[in-house]
N, C-alpha and C positions, 0 to 999 in steps of 0.2 A: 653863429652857426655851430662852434664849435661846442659850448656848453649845452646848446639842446639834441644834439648828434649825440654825444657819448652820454645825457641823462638817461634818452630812450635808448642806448645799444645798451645800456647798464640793464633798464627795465626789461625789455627784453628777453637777457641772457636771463635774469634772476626769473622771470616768469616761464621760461622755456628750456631751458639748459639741462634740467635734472628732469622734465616729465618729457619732451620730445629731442633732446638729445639737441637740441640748437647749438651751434658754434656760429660766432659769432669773433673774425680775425682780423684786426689791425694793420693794415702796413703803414707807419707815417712815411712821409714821404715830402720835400723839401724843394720840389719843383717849381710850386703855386705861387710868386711873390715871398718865397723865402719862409713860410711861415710854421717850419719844422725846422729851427738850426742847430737845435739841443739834440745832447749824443741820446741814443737810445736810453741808456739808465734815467736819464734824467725825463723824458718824456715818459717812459711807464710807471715814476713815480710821480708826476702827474697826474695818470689817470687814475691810479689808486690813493693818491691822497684826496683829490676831487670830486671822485665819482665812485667812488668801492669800485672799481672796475676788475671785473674776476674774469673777464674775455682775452683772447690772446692778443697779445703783440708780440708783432717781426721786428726784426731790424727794419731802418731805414733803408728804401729801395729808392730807383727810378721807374715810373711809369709810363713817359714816354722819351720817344728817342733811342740812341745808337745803341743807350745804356742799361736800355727798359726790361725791367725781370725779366725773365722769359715764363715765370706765370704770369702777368698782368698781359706780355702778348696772347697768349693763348686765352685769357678772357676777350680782350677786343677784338680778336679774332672770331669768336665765339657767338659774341656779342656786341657786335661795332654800337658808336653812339650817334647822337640825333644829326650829328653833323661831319662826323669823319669816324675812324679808326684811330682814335686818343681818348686821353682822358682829363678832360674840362678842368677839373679842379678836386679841391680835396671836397673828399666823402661822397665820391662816386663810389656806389655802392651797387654788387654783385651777390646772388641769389643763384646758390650753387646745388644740385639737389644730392640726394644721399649716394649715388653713383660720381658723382664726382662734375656730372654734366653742369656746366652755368646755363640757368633756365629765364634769368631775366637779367635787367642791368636798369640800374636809376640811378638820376641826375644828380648832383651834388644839393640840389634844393628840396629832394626828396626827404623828409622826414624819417627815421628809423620806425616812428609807429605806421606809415601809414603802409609799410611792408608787412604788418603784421595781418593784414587778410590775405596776402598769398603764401603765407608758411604751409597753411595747413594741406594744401596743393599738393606738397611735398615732404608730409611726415611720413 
């Protein structure tokens, strides 16, 4: 999941970033079964030694619970998911438009290409 998540956010960014202004932003997050324990430095050299990753990353956050950013609340809020108000697992991914509104929200099994027919929705 993880190598084909950040190949298409790579492709992506590199296809859209400089003609439709795409951003495309990282929060790891260490919730899921433990599977972010590295400090930040060593996760964004990861992505850049892996995958040329030129997209942002945050620091490590909470996404849900007592602890939960208070942007990730205001997406579930936004945008609840198929089963509650949290978020499933890593690379739940949000579709935000150029106002700042979140216009959709997909499941962690969602592919990064297969958001790529609803960008234009929102150039």
């Amino acid at each position: 999941m993880t190598e084909k998540n950040y190949t298409q956010f790579t492709s992506l960014h590199t296809k859209y970033a400089e003609s439709k202004g795409l951003r495309i932003l990282v929060f790891p997050c260490n919730q899921f079964a433990s599977q972010e324990p590295w400090p930040n430095e060593q996760i964004k050299g990861f992505l850049i030694d892996k995958f040329q990753a030129e997209f942002e990353m945050f620091g490590k956050i909470d996404v849900n619970g007592s602890h939960a950013d208070p942007l990730f609340n205001f997406l579930k809020s936004k945008q609840s998911g198929f089963l509650g108000n949290f978020i499933k697992w890593n690379f739940t991914k949000f579709l935000i438009d150029k106002d700042g509104k979140p216009v959709k929200r997909y499941g962690p099994s969602t592919e990064p290409n297969a958001i790529e027919k609803d960008l234009p929705k929102y150039w």
